[in-house]
C-alpha positions in Angstrom: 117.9 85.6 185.8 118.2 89.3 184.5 121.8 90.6 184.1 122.8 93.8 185.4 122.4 95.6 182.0 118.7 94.6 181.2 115.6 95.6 183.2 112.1 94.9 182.8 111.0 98.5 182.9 110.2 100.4 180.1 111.9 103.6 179.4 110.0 106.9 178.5 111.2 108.9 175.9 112.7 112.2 176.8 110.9 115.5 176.1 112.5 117.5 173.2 113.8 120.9 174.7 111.5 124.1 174.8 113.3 126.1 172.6 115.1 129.3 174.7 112.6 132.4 175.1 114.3 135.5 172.2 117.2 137.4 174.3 115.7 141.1 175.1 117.0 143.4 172.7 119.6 145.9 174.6 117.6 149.3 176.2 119.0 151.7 173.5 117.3 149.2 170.8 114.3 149.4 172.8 114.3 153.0 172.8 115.0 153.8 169.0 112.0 151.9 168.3 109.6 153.4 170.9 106.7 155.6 169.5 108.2 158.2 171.1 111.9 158.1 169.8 110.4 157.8 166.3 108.1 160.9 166.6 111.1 162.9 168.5 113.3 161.7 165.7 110.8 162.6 162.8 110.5 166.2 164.1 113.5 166.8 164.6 114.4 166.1 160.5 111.4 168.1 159.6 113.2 171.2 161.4 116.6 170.1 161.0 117.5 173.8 159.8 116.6 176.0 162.3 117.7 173.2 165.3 120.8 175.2 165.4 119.7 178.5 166.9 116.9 176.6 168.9 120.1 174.9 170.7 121.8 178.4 170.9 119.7 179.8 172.7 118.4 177.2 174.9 122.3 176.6 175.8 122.4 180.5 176.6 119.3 180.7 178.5 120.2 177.5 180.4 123.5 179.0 181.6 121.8 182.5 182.3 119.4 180.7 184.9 122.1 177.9 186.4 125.4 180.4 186.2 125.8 182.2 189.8 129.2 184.4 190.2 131.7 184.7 188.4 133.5 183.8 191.7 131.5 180.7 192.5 133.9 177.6 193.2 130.7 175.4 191.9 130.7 177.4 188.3 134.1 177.7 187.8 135.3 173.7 188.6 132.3 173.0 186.0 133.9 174.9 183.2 136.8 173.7 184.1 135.8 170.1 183.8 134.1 171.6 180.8 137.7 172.6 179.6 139.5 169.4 180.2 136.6 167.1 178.3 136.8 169.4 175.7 140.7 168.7 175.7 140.4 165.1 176.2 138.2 164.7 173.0 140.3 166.6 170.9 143.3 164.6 171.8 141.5 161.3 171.3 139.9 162.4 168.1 142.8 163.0 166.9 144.6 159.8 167.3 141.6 157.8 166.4 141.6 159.7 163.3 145.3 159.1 162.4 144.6 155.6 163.3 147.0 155.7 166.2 144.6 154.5 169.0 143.3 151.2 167.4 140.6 150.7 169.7 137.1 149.8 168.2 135.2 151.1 171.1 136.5 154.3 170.0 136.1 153.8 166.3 132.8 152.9 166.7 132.0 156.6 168.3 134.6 158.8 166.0 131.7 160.2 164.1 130.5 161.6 167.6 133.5 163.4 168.5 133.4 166.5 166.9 129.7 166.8 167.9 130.5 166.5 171.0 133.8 168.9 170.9 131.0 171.4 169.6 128.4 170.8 172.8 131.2 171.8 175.5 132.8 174.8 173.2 129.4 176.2 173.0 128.6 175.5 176.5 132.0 177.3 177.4 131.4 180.5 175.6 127.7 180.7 176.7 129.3 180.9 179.8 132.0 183.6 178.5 129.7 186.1 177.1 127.4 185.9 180.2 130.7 187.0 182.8 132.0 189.0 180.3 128.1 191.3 179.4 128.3 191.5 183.7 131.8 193.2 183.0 131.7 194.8 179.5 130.0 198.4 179.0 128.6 199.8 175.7 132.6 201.5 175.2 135.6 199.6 173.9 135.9 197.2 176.4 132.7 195.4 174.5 135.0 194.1 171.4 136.4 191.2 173.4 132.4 190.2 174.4 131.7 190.6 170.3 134.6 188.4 169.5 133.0 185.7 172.2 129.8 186.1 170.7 131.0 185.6 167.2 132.2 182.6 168.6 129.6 181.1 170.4 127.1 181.7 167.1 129.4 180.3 165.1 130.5 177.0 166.8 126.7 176.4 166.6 127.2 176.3 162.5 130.7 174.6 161.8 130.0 171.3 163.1 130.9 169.2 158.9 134.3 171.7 159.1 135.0 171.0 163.0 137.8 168.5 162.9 140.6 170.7 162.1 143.1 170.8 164.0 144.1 174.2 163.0 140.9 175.3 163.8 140.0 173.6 166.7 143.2 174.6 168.8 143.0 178.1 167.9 138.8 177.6 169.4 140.2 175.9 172.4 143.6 178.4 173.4 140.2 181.0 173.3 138.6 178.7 175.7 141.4 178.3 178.0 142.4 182.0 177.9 138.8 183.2 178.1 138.7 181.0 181.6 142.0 181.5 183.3 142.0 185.4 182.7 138.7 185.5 185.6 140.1 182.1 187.6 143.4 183.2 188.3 142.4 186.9 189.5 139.7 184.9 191.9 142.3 182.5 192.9 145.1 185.0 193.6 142.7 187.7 194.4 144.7 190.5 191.9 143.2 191.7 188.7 146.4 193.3 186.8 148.3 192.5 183.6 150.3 190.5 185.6 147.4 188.1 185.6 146.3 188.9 182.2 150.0 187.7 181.1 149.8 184.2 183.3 146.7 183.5 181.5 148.0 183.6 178.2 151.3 182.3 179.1 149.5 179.0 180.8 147.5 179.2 177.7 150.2 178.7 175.1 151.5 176.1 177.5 148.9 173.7 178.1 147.2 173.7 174.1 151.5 173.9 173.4 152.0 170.7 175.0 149.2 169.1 173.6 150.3 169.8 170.2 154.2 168.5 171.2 152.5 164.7 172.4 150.7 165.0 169.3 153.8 165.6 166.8 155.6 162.6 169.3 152.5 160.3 168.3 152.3 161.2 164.3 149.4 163.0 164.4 152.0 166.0 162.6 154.0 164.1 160.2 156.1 167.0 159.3 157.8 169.4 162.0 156.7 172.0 160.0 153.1 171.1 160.6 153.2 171.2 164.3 154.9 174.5 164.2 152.2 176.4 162.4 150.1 175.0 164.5 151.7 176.4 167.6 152.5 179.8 165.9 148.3 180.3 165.4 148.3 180.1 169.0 151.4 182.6 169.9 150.1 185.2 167.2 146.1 184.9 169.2 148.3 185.4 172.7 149.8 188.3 170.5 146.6 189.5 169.5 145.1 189.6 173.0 147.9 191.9 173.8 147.1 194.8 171.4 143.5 194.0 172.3 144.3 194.8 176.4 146.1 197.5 175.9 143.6 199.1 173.7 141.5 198.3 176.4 139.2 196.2 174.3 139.1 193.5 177.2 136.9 194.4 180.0 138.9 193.8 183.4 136.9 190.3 184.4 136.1 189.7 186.7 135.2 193.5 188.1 132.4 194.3 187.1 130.2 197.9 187.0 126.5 196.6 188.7 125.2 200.2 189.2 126.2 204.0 188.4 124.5 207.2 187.9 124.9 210.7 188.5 122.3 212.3 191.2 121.6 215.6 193.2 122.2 214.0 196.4 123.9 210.9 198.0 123.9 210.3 201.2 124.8 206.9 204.0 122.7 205.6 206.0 121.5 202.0 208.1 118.2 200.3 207.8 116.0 199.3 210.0 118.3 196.0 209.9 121.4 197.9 210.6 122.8 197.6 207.1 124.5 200.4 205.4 122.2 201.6 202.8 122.9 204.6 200.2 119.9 207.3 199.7 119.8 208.8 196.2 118.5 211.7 194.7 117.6 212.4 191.5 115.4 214.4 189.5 111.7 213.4 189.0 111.4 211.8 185.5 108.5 211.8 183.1 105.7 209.5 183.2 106.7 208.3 180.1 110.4 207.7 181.0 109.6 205.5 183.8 112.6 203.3 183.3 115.5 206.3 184.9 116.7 206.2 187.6 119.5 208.7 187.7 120.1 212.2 186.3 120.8 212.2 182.5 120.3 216.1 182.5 121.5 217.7 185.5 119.8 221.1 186.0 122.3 222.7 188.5 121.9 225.9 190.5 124.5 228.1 191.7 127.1 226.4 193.6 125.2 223.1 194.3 127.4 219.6 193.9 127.4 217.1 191.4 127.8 213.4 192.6 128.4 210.2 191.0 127.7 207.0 192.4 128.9 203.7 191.4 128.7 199.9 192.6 131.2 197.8 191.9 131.5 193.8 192.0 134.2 191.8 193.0 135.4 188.2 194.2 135.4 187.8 197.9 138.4 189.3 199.5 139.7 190.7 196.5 140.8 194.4 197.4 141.1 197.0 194.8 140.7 200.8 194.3 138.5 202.3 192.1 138.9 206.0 190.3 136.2 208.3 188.7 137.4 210.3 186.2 135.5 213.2 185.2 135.5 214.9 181.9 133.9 217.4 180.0 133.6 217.8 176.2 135.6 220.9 175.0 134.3 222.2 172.0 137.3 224.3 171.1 139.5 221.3 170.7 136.8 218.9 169.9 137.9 216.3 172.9 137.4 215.6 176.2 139.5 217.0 179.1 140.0 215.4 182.1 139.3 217.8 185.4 139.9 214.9 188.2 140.4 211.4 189.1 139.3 211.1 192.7 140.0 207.3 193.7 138.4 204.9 196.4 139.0 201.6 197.8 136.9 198.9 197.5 136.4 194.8 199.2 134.9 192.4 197.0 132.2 189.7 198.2 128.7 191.7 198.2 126.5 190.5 195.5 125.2 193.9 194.2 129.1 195.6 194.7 131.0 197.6 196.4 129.3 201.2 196.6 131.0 204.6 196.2 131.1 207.7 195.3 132.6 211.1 194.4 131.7 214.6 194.0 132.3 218.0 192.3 131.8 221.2 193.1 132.7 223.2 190.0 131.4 222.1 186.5 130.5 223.9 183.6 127.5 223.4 181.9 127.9 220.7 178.7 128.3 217.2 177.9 130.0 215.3 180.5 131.2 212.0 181.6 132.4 209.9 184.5 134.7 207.2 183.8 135.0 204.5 186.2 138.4 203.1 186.4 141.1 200.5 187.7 144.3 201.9 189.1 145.9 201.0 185.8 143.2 202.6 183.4 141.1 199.8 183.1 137.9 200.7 182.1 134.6 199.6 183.7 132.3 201.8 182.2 131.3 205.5 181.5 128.5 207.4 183.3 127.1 210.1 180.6 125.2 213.0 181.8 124.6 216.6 180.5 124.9 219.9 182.9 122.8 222.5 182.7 122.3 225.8 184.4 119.1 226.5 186.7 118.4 229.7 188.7 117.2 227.4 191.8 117.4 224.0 193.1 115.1 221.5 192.1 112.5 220.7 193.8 110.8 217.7 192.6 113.1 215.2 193.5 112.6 211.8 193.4 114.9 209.0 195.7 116.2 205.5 195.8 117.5 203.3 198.3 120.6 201.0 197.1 121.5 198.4 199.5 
C-alpha cells in the first residue's frame, strides 16, 4: 500500500531558467553612440574655435526673426523667465560649489552650470541690443547699445572665467537693469527718469538680496566679501546715472522708425480710409537710389522747410515729442538752436506715431533737426544741408507713409 509521501510517477526534471534578455541601455546612451551623435560630435571638435561666433550669431539672428515689440507681453514674460533661470542657476551654482546644497543630482550637473548661465546671458543681450538698435541713433545715445554689444560678444568667450561671483553679478544687475528700464515704462505706460531710477533701484534690490541669502548660507565667509560684492553693483547703478544724463542711454522703449526733411508734407486717407502722409522730396540720382528724403535742400525764396518723423511707442503710452532745429554758426563754431516746436503722440501703431513741423525762415548751411522727449531725451538727429535756388524744384519725387 503506497503511503502518502511516495508515488509511482516519475518526476521530470525542471528546465534550467532562460537567462534574462540584456536591460536596454537608457536613450541618452543610445544616442551618444548613434552614427549620427558621433559624426555631430567629431565636427564639432574639428571646429571647436570658431563654434563661438557660429553661436553668436545664430543666437542674434534667431532673436531678430522670433523677437516682435518691444511691447509684446509674449517677448517680454520670455526674458523674464529668461531672467529668473539665469538667477536660479547662479544661486544654485553657487551653493553647490561651496558645498552647501549636498545633493548629487546637482553635483552631478555642476560642470554644466556656468554653460548654461552663459546660454540665457547671451540670449538676454541678443535681445538687448536688438530693442536698443530700434531705439539708438548713430549720436550719443549709441554708447549704452556699444556697452550691450561688448557684452553680448564677450559672454560668448568667458565661459573657463564664468563662475565668479564678482563677475557674474555685475553681468546679471546689467541683465535685470537692461530689462526693467523698457518693462516698467510699458507696464506703467511713462518713459521718464522716474522710471529709469525704479529700474535701477529694483535692480540693486533683487541681485542685493540674492547676495544677503548668500552671505546667510556661507557662500561669503567674510562680511567684507559680500560687501564688495554689493558695492560693484551700487557703483554700475552709479555709472548708469552719469551715462543717462549724458544722454548715452537711448529713451527705450521710444523709438525713431522714420525721419527726413522734404519739400512738402501733406495728410491724406487711402482708398481704405486710413490716414496716410504724402511726401515730397527731391528726385535723386540714379545712382543714389537708396534716399528717400532731402539731404540737400535747394530752397527758393520764401518756400517752407518741413521735417517729418515717426515715432514708436507701447500701446496707450502718451507722450509729446519736440523737433529742435539748429543751424551750424560758423562764427562761434556751434550750433544754435532757432525752435523747439513740440507734438503729441499715442503709442500702439507698428510703424509710429507720425508728425511733423515746419519752418519758414532758414539760412542756407548745415542744419539739423533733433527729435526730442520733453525732458531732452534724444531720439535721433535729422541732418540736412540748405541751399539757395532762384526757383522751386521741379522734379520732385513722392512717397506715401502709412
Amino acid at each position: 500500500m503506497a503511503t502518502p509521501d511516495s508515488s509511482d510517477e516519475t518526476l521530470s526534471p525542471v528546465p534550467p531558467a532562460s537567462p534574462a534578455p540584456p536591460a536596454r541601455p537608457p536613450w541618452t546612451a543610445r544616442v551618444r553612440q548613434s552614427p549620427l551623435f558621433r559624426r555631430a560630435t567629431a565636427f564639432y571638435h574639428r571646429h571647436q574655435r570658431i563654434a563661438p561666433v557660429v553661436f553668436f550669431f545664430a543666437g542674434v539672428a534667431w532673436d531678430t526673426a522670433t523677437l516682435d515689440r518691444i511691447d509684446a507681453w509674449g517677448d517680454n514674460l520670455l526674458l523674464l523667465a529668461y531672467i529668473l533661470i539665469v538667477g536660479g542657476l547662479i544661486m544654485v551654482a553657487a551653493l553647490v560649489d561651496q558645498g552647501v546644497l549636498k545633493d548629487p543630482r546637482l553635483k552631478k550637473y555642476e560642470e554644466w552650470f556656468p554653460a548654461g548661465i552663459q546660454f540665457f546671458l547671451g540670449a538676454l543681450f541678443s535681445a538687448y541690443v536688438i530693442f536698443y538698435s530700434q531705439s539708438a541713433s548713430l549720436t550719443e545715445t549709441s554708447a549704452f547699445l556699444v556697452l550691450l554689444v561688448i557684452l553680448l560678444v564677450a559672454n560668448e568667450f568667458i565661459h573657463q572665467r564664468l563662475f565668479n561671483l564678482y563677475l557674474l553679478f555685475a553681468l546679471y544687475y546689467l541683465a535685470v537693469f537692461s530689462f526693467l528700464s523698457f518693462f516698467i515704462p510699458v507696464v506703467t505706460r511713462e518713459v521718464n527718469y522716474l522710471t529709469f531710477v525704479a529700474a535701477g533701484v529694483l535692480g540693486v534690490g533683487i541681485v542685493g538680496a540674492m547676495q544677503g541669502f548668500l552671505w546667510r548660507r556661507g557662500v561669503f565667509p567674510q562680511r567684507r566679501q559680500v560687501a564688495l560684492a554689493f558695492g560693484i553693483v551700487v557703483v554700475l547703478f552709479g555709472g548708469l546715472n552719469v551715462f543717462y544724463h549724458q544722454n548715452w542711454i537711448p529713451p527705450v522703449p521710444l523709438a525713431l522708425r522714420h525721419g527726413g526733411v522734404y519739400h512738402h508734407v501733406e495728410k491724406l486717407r487711402n482708398e481704405a480710409g486710413e490716414t496716410v502722409f504724402r511726401l515730397r522730396y527731391e528726385q535723386p540720382p540714379w545712382y543714389a537710389f537708396w534716399e528717400r528724403s532731402d539731404a540737400v535742400f535747394h530752397r527758393a525764396p520764401g518756400e517752407r522747410v518741413y521735417c517729418f518723423t515717426a515715432v514708436f511707442a507701447p500701446t496707450d503710452l502718451e507722450k509729446r515729442i519736440y523737433h529742435e532745429w539748429r543751424y551750424w554758426d560758423e562764427a562761434q563754431q556751434a550750433w544754435v538752436s532757432t525752435d523747439r516746436i513740440g507734438y503729441d503722440i499715442t503709442g500702439g501703431r507698428d510703424f509710429g506715431y507720425r508728425g511733423y513741423t515746419m519752418k519758414q525762415h532758414v539760412r542756407p548751411g548745415r542744419w539739423r533737426v533733433e527729435v526730442q522727449t520733453a525732458d531732452g531725451r534724444l531720439l535721433g538727429r535729422i541732418r540736412f544741408r540748405i541751399v539757395e535756388a532762384e526757383a522751386p524744384v521741379v522734379a520732385l519725387a513722392e512717397r506715401i507713409y502709412r
